[in-house]
C-alpha positions in Angstrom: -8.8 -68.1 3.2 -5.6 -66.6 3.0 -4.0 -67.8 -0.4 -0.6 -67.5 0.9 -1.3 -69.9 4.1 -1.0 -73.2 2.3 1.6 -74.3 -0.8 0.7 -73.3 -3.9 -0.1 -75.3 -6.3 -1.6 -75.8 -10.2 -2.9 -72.3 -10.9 -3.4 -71.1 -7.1 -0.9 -68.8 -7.5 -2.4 -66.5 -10.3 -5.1 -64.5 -8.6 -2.5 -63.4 -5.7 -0.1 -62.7 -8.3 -2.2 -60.6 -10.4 -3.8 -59.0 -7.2 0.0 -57.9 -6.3 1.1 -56.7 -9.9 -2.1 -54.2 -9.9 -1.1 -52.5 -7.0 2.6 -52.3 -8.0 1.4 -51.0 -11.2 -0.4 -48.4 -9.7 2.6 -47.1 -6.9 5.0 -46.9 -9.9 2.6 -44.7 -12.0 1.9 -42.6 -9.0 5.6 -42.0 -8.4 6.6 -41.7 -12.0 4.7 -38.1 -11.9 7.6 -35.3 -12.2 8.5 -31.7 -12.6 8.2 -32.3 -16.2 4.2 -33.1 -16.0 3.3 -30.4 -13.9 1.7 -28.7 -17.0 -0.8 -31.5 -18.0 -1.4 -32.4 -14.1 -2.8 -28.2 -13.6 -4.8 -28.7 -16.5 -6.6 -31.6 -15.1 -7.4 -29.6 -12.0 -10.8 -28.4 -11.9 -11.6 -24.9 -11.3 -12.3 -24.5 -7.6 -8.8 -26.4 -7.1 -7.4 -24.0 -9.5 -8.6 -21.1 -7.4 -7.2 -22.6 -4.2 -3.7 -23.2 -5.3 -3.8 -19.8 -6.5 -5.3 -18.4 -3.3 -2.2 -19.9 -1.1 0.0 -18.7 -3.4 -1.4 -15.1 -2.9 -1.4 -15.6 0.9 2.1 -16.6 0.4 3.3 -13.7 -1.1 1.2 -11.3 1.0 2.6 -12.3 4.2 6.3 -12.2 2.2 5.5 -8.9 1.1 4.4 -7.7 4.5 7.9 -9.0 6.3 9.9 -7.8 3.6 8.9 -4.1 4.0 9.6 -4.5 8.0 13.0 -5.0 6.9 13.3 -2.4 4.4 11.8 -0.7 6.7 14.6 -1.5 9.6 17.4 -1.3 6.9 16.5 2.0 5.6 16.5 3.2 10.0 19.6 1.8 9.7 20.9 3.7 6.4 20.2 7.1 8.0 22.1 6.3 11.3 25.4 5.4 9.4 24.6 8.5 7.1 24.6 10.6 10.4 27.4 8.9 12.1 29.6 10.2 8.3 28.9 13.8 8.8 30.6 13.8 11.7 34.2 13.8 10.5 36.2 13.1 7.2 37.4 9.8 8.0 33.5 8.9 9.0 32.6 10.2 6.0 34.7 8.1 3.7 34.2 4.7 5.7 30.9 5.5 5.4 30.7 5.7 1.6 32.7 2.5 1.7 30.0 0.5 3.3 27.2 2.2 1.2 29.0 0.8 -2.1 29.3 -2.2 -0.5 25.7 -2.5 0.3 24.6 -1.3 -3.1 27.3 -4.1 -4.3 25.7 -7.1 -2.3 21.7 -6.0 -3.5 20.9 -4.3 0.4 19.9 -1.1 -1.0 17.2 0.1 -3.3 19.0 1.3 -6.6 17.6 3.6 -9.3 18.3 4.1 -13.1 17.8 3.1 -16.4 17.6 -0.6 -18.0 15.3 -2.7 -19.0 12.0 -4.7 -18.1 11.3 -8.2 -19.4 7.8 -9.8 -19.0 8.1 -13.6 -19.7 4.4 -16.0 -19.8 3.2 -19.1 -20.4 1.9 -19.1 -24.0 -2.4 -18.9 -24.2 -3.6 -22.1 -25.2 -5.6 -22.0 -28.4 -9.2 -23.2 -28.7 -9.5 -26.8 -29.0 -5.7 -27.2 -28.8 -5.8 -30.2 -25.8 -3.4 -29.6 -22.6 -0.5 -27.7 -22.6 3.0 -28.9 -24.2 5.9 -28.4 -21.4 7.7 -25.9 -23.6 4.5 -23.5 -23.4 5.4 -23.1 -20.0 7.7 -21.1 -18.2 10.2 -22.9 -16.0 12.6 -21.9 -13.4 15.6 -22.4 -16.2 14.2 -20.3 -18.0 14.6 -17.6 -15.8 17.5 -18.3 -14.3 19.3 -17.9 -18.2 17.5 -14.7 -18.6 19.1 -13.4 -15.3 22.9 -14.7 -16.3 22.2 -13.5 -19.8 21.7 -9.7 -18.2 24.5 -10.0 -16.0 27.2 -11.3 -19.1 25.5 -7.8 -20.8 26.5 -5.8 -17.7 23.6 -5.6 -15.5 24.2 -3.6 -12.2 20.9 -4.8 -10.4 18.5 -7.3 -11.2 15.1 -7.6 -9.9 12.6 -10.8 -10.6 8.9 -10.2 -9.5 9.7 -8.0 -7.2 12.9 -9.9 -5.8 16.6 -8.4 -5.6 18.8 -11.1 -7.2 21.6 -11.7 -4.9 24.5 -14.5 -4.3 22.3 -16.8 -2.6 18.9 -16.8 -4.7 17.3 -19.9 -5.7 14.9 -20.4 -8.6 12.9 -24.0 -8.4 9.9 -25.0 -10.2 7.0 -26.2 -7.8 3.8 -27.9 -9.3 2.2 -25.0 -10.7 4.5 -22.3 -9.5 8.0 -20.9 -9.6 9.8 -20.7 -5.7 12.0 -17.3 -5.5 14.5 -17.7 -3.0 11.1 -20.1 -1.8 8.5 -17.7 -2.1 6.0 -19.3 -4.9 5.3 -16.8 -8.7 2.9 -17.5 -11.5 3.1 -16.2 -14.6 3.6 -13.9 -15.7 6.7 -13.5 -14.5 8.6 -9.8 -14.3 12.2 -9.6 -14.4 13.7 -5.5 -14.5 17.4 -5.0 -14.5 19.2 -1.7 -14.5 22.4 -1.2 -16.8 22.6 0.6 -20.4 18.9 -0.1 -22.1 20.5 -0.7 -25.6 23.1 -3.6 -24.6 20.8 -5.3 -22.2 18.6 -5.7 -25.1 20.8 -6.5 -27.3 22.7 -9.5 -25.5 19.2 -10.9 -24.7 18.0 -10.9 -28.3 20.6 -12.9 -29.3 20.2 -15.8 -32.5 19.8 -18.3 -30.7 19.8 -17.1 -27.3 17.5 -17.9 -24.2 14.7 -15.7 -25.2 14.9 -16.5 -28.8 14.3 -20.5 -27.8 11.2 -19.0 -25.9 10.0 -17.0 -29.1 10.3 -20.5 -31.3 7.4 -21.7 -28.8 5.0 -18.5 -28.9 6.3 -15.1 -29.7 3.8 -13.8 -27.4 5.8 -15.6 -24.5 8.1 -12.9 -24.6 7.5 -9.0 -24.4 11.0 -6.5 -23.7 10.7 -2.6 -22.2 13.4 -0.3 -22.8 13.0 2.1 -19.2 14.9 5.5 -19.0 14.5 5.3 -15.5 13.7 2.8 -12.7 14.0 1.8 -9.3 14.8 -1.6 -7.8 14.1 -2.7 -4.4 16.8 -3.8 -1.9 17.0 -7.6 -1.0 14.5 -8.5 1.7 15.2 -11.7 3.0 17.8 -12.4 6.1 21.3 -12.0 5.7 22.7 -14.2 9.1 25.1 -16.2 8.8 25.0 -20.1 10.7 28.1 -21.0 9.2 30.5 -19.3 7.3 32.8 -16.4 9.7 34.9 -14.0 8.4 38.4 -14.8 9.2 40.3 -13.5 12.3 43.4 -11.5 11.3 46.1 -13.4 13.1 48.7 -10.5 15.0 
């Protein structure tokens, strides 16, 4: 009999009722899961899950990897056509160096020098220690301070797991992973930036600076390279344009 057919009365109503508040219950604490619980959520995963979320994100990146070297591949075509059309004349020459700055300037050219390499990861957990707490993790904020923090010290080009930082890239955190520019990392993630070795250093070990918070978690989290000489890819993703136009010059 359907208990909502008739008038309720006395105590009818209670077994609907409660019947109604379980499954409210229940939606709410499935929709109350966040960003913020991914860590303890991963550690409940069992190991053959753990292996296929790591598997797609390997497939992920391969197939990234493999269209980002067709374009670096078509860019660096490209490179040696305007290099040839500059030999041709003076003027040539000097609007081609124009563009080539410019290039270097907006991440579309691989860049070499020295700088620095910073390896940030989620700290080990200890035997017997339970799941996770969230500050053992590495999170998209984290990164993104890391990267401002190289720029303020005068970074030229930035580079994070194998990404050119550029105007438009995005770090988000994912469930278990990190999206750059939406391609998913795990730890540990590898951030290199070319610029003077000695003051990148020093602006990122700063008291009280974004890899100092890290080091109050686990000092392991953090590990800095000094490099006399490194080379950093060009961006590979697209560069069109469905919106924004550069302005006619009105005669």
């Amino acid at each position: 009999m359907n208990p909502f057919a008739t008038r309720m009365t006395g105590n009818s109503w209670v077994v609907p009722v409660t019947a109604l508040s379980l499954v409210l219950g229940f939606m709410v604490m499935t929709a109350s899961i966040t960003a913020t619980t991914r860590s303890s959520r991963l550690g409940l995963l069992g190991a053959s899950q753990k292996g296929r979320v790591a598997e797609g994100t390997l497939d992920f990146q391969d197939n990234y990897l493999k269209m980002s070297d067709e374009v670096k591949n078509l860019r660096a075509e490209n490179d040696r056509l305007q290099k040839a059309l500059g030999e041709n004349g003076s003027s040539s020459k000097l609007l081609n160096e124009g563009l080539q700055q410019a290039k270097a300037f907006a991440g579309l050219t691989e860049l070499q020098g020295p700088g620095i390499k910073v390896t940030l990861s989620d700290s080990r957990p200890k035997p017997g220690a339970g799941i996770q707490s969230n500050d053992s993790i590495i999170h998209d904020v984290d990164i993104l301070k890391v990267t401002n923090e190289l720029f303020a010290a005068g970074a030229e080009a930035i580079e994070v797991h194998g990404h050119r930082i550029v105007a438009t890239t995005s770090f988000r955190c994912v469930g278990p992973v990190i999206n750059i520019d939406g391609v998913p990392v795990a730890s540990p993630i590898v951030i290199r930036a070319i610029g003077d070795p000695a003051t990148l250093a020093g602006g990122l070990n700063l008291p009280t600076g974004v890899l100092d918070e890290i080091r109050q978690t686990d000092p392991s989290m953090v590990q800095i390279e000094q490099v006399q000489n490194m080379r950093i890819a060009a961006y590979g993703g697209s560069t069109e344009r469905k919106f924004a136009q550069i302005p006619k010059v009105s005669k």
